[in-house]
C-alpha positions as CSV (number, residue, x, y, z in Angstrom):
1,X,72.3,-37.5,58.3
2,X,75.1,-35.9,56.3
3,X,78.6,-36.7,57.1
4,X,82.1,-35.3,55.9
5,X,84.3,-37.6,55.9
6,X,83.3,-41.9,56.4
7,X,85.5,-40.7,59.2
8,X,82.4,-39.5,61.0
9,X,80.5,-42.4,60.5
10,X,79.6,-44.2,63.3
11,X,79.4,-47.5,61.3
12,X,82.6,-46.8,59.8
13,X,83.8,-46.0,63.7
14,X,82.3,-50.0,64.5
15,X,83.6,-51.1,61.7
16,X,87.3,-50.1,62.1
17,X,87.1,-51.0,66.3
18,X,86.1,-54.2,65.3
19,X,89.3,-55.1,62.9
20,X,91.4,-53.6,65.6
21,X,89.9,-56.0,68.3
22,X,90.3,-59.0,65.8
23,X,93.7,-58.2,65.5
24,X,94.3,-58.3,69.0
25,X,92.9,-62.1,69.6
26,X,94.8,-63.1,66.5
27,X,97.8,-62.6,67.8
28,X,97.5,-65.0,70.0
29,X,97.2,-67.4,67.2
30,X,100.1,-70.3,66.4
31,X,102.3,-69.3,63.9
32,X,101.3,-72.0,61.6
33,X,97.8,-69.5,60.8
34,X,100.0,-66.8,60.1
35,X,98.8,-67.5,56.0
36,X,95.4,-69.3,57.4
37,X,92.9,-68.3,59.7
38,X,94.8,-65.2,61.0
39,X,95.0,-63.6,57.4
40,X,91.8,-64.4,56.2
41,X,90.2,-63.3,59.7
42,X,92.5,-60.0,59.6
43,X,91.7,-59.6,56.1
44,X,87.9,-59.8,56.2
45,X,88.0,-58.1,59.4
46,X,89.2,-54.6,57.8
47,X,87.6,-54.8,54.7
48,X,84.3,-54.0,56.3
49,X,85.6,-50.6,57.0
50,X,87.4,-50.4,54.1
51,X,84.5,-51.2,52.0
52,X,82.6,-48.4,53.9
53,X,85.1,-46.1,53.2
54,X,85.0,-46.7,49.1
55,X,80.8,-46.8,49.1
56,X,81.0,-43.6,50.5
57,X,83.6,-42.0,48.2
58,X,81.5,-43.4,45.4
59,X,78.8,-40.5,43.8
60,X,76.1,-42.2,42.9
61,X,73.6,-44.2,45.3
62,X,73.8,-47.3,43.5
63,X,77.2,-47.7,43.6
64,X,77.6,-46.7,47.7
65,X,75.1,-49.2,48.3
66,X,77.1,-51.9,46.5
67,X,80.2,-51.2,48.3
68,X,77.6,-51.3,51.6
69,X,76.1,-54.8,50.4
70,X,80.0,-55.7,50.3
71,X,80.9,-54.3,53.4
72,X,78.1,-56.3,55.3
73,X,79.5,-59.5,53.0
74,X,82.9,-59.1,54.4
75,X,81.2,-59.3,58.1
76,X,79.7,-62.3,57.6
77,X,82.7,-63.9,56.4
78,X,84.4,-62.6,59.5
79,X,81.7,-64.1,62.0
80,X,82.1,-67.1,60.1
81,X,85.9,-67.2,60.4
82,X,85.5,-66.5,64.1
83,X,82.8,-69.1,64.8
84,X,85.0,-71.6,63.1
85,X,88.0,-70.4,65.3
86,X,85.9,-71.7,68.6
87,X,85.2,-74.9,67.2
88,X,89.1,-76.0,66.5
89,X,89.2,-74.2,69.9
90,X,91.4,-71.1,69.1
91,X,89.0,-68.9,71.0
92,X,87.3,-68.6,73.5
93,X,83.3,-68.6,74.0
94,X,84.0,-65.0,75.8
95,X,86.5,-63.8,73.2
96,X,83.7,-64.4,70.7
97,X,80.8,-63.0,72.4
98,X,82.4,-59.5,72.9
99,X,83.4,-59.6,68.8
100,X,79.7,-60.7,68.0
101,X,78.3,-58.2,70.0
102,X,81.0,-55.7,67.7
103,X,79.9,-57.5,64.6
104,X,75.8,-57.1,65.3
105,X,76.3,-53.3,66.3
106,X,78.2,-53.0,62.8
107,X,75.1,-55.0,61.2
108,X,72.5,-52.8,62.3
109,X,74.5,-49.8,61.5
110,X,75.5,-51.3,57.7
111,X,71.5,-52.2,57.6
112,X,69.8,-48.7,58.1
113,X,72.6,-47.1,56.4
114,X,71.1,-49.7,53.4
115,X,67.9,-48.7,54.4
116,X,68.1,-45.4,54.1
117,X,70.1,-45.2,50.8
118,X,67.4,-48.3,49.3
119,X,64.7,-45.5,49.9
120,X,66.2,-43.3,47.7
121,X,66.7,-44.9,44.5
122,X,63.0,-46.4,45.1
123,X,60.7,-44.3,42.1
């Protein structure tokens, strides 16, 4: 499927839904994360969409699937920074199960969207 804008992207729709739902439970954080956990969390939160949004500005296939491949990078790194927050008990088992549910809908979308572009720069 052709799209517009990365506007119109559903994964790009997860993606950005997500960062605004991290942004919400990191607010609750203590101050003293301001320039810890809730930066990096925030940070690797948006670039996911962010990433999305560059790959698919980029012309050429090989290029949109490395901003992609970076894209599903920067969610990792966010599940990680979440899974961390539970065990120093920031968050809650609840708070994280609604983001990982976020976070695996935004994998499968990043994955056939890989997919799909991998098939065409396959000779």
């Amino acid at each position: 499927m052709a799209f517009n804008s990365f506007e119109d992207m559903p994964v790009w729709q997860d993606a950005l839904r997500l960062a605004e739902e991290v942004f919400v439970l990191t607010q609750r954080l203590p101050k003293k994360e301001d320039y810890g956990l809730t930066s990096q969390l925030r940070r690797s939160a948006l670039s996911v969409s962010g990433n999305i949004a560059e790959g698919f500005g980029r012309k050429h296939t090989k290029d949109k699937l490395q901003f992609y491949y970076a894209a599903r990078g920067s969610l990792t790194e966010t599940k990680s920074h979440l899974i961390y927050g539970i065990r120093v008990g920031y968050f809650s088992n609840a708070s994280y199960e609604k983001l990982n549910g976020a976070i695996d809908n935004t994998w499968r979308g990043l994955n056939a969207l890989i997919r799909t572009l991998s098939e065409r720069t396959k000779p």
